[in-house]
N, C-alpha and C positions, 0 to 999 in steps of 0.2 A: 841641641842646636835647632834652630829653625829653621826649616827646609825654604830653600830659595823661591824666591815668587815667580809666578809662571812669565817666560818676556812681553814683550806689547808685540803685535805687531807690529812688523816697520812699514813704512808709508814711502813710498817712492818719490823725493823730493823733486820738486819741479826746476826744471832745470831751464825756463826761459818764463818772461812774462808773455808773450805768445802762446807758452802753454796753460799758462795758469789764465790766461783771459777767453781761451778755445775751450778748457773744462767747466769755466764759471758762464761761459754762452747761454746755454739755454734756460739758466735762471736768471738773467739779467733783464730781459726782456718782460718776464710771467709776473715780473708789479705792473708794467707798465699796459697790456694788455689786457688785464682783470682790472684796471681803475679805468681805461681807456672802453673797455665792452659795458661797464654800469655805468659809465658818462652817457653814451652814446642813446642806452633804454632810458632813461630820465630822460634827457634833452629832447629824445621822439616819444615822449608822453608828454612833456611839454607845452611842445610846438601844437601838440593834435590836443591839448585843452586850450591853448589859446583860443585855435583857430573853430573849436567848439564852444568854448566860455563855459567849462565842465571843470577850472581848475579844482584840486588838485588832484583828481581822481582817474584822469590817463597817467600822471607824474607817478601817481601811487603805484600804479600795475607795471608801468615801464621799469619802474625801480626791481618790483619783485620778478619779473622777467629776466631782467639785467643778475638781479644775483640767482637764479638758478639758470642761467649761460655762462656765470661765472664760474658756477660751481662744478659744470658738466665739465667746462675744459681745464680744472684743476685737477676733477678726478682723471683725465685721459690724460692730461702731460705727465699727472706724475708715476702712471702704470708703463707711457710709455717710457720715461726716464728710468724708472724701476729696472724695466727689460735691457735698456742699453745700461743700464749698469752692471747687472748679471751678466751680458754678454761679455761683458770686460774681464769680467771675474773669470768667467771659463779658462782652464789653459787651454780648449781648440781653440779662442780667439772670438765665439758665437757661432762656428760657424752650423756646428751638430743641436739638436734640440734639448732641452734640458733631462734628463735622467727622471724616470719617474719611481 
């Protein structure tokens, strides 16, 4: 016979949309904030080649500005999400340091 397969873990069914829109929080926002911070370096490379008559070459740098700000706050929301996730994980609840 075939030895039985090992179980899944079980997953703690959400038990309200309150909760399932409280856990899905802090990624609902992070499209609209990284399309929102490379809008923002294009538009102020823009304006500052208009107002030079240098297009498109503040538009250019504002862009690459724009994505390596975007890039900076992907990598730290998602080390800090990493951490509040661990912290969830603990059975102290987060409250002790992690085990090294």
């Amino acid at each position: 016979m075939d030895p039985e397969p090992p179980p899944r873990p079980k997953r703690r069914p959400a038990t309200s949309w309150q909760e399932v829109l409280r856990d899905a929080g802090p990624y609902m926002g992070l499209g609209m904030q990284v399309g929102l911070g490379l809008v923002f370096f294009v538009g102020l490379g823009y304006l500052l080649d208009r107002w030079l008559g240098t297009l498109p070459w503040f538009m250019l740098a504002g862009g690459l500005v724009g994505m390596v700000a975007v890039f900076i706050y992907l990598i730290r929301a998602s080390q800090a999400m990493g951490r509040r996730s661990e912290a969830e994980r603990r059975p102290d609840g987060g409250d002790a340091p992690p085990p090294r």
